[in-house]
N, C-alpha and C positions, 0 to 999 in steps of 0.2 A: 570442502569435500562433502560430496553430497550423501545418503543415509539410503543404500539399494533400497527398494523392497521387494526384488523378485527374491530374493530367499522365504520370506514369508507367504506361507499359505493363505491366497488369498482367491476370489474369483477369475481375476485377472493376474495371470500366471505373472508379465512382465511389464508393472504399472509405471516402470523405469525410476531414473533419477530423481531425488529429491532435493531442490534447490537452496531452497533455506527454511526450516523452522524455529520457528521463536515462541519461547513458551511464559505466563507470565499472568497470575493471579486466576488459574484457571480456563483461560486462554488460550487456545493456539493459535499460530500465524503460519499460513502455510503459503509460501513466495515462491512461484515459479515466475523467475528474474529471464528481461528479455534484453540485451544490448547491442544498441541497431543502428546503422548508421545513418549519416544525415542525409535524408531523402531530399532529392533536387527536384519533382518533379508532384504532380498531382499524381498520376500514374504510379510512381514507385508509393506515398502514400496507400493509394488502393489496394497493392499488392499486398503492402506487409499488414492489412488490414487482413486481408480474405486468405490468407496467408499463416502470418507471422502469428497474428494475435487468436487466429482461429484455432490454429493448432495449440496455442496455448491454453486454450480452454480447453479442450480434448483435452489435454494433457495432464489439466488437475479434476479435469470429471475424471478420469481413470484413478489419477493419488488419491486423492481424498478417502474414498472408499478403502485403499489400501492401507490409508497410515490409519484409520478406525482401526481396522482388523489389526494393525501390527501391534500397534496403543492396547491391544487386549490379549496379546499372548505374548510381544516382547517386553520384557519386565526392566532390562537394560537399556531400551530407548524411552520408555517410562522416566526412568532415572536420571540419565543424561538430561532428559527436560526439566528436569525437576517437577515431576507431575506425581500426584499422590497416586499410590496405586488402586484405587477405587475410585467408579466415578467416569466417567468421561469428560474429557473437556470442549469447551464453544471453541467451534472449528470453523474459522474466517479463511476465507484462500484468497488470494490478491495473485492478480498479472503484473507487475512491477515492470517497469518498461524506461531507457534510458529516454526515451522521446515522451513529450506530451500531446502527441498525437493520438486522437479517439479517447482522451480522457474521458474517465466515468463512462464509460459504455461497456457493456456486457459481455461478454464473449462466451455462450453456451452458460451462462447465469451467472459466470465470473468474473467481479468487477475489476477493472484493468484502469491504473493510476500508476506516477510517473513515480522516478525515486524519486527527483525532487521534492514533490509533494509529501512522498513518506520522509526524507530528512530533515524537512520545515516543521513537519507536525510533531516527529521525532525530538527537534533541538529545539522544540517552542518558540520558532524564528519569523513569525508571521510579519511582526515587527517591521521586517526588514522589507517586507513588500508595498507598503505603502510609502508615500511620498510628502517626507516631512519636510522637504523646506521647499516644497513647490514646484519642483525640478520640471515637472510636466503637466501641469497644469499651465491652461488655456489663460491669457490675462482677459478679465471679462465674463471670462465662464463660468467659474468658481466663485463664491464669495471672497473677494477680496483682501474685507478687513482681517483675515484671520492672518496672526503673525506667520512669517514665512522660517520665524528662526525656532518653532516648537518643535520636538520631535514625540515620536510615537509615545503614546500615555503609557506609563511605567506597569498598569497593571494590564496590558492588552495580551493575556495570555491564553491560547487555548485551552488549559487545565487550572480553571481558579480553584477546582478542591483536589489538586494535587498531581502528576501523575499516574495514571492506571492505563490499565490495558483496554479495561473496557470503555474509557474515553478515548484513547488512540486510534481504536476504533471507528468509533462514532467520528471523529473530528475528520479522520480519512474518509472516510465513506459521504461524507455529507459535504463534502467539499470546504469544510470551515476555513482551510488555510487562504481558498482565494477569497473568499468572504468578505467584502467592506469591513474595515476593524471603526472607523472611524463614528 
């Protein structure tokens, strides 16, 4: 359930819906969620491009501004974040999008990544994207000698000093989860 803000006085009387917030070591995540379906064509591609993901950016260049203002005079969605009441906090907006179509590209300056990518980076699963026992790899192409029955190095983790928000961050925005781990 999303979090109005046209009750709040803001410049923008009806900045609409708010998708999801996550808040978290001073932090905010502000996820306007797109779930679309499997495009067959180049054409449907370009639509939901000029489309789908544009008005998505419109759409958190309007929130953004809104949930500042609201973060400053409502004290109860302060809370529910668990955000100290002084202080503002680093405001990330992400296009979350069930395709990885146009990954990392902007959309009106908002960068727009797949969930996948947020649930990899999320469950520290990068692991799982590489290819430990050879399965695709070219015979000839690759070095060879390297044993086929090794699997991913135990410590190939996106957060070696731990979890945090502001590595969550970084590892999303920088694209670490597709990253050669090897």
């Amino acid at each position: 359930m999303g979090h109005e803000l046209a009750a709040v006085s803001t410049d923008d009387p009806d900045a609409g819906e708010i998708d999801l917030l996550c808040a978290l070591d001073g932090h905010l995540l502000v996820l306007e969620l797109k779930s679309t379906y499997m495009r067959r064509s180049l054409k449907d591609a370009w639509i939901h491009r000029t489309s789908t993901l544009r008005k998505a950016g419109w759409q958190l260049h309007r929130k953004v501004p809104a949930i500042r203002d609201a973060l400053r005079h409502d004290e109860a969605l302060r809370q529910a974040l668990v955000l100290p009441s002084d202080g503002e906090p680093q405001i990330t907006a992400w296009i979350v999008d069930t395709s990885i179509e146009w990954d990392h590209q902007a959309f009106r300056g908002f960068l727009k990544v797949s969930l996948e990518e947020v649930q990899i980076a999320l469950r520290d699963d990068r692991r799982w994207l590489n290819d430990p026992n050879g399965l695709f790899r070219v015979r000839g192409s690759i070095d060879d000698s390297k044993d086929l029955g090794t699997s991913a190095k135990p410590n190939d983790t996106l957060y070696p000093d731990g979890f945090s928000a502001r590595r969550f961050i970084e590892v999303v925005e920088s694209a670490a989860v597709w990253a050669d781990s090897t």
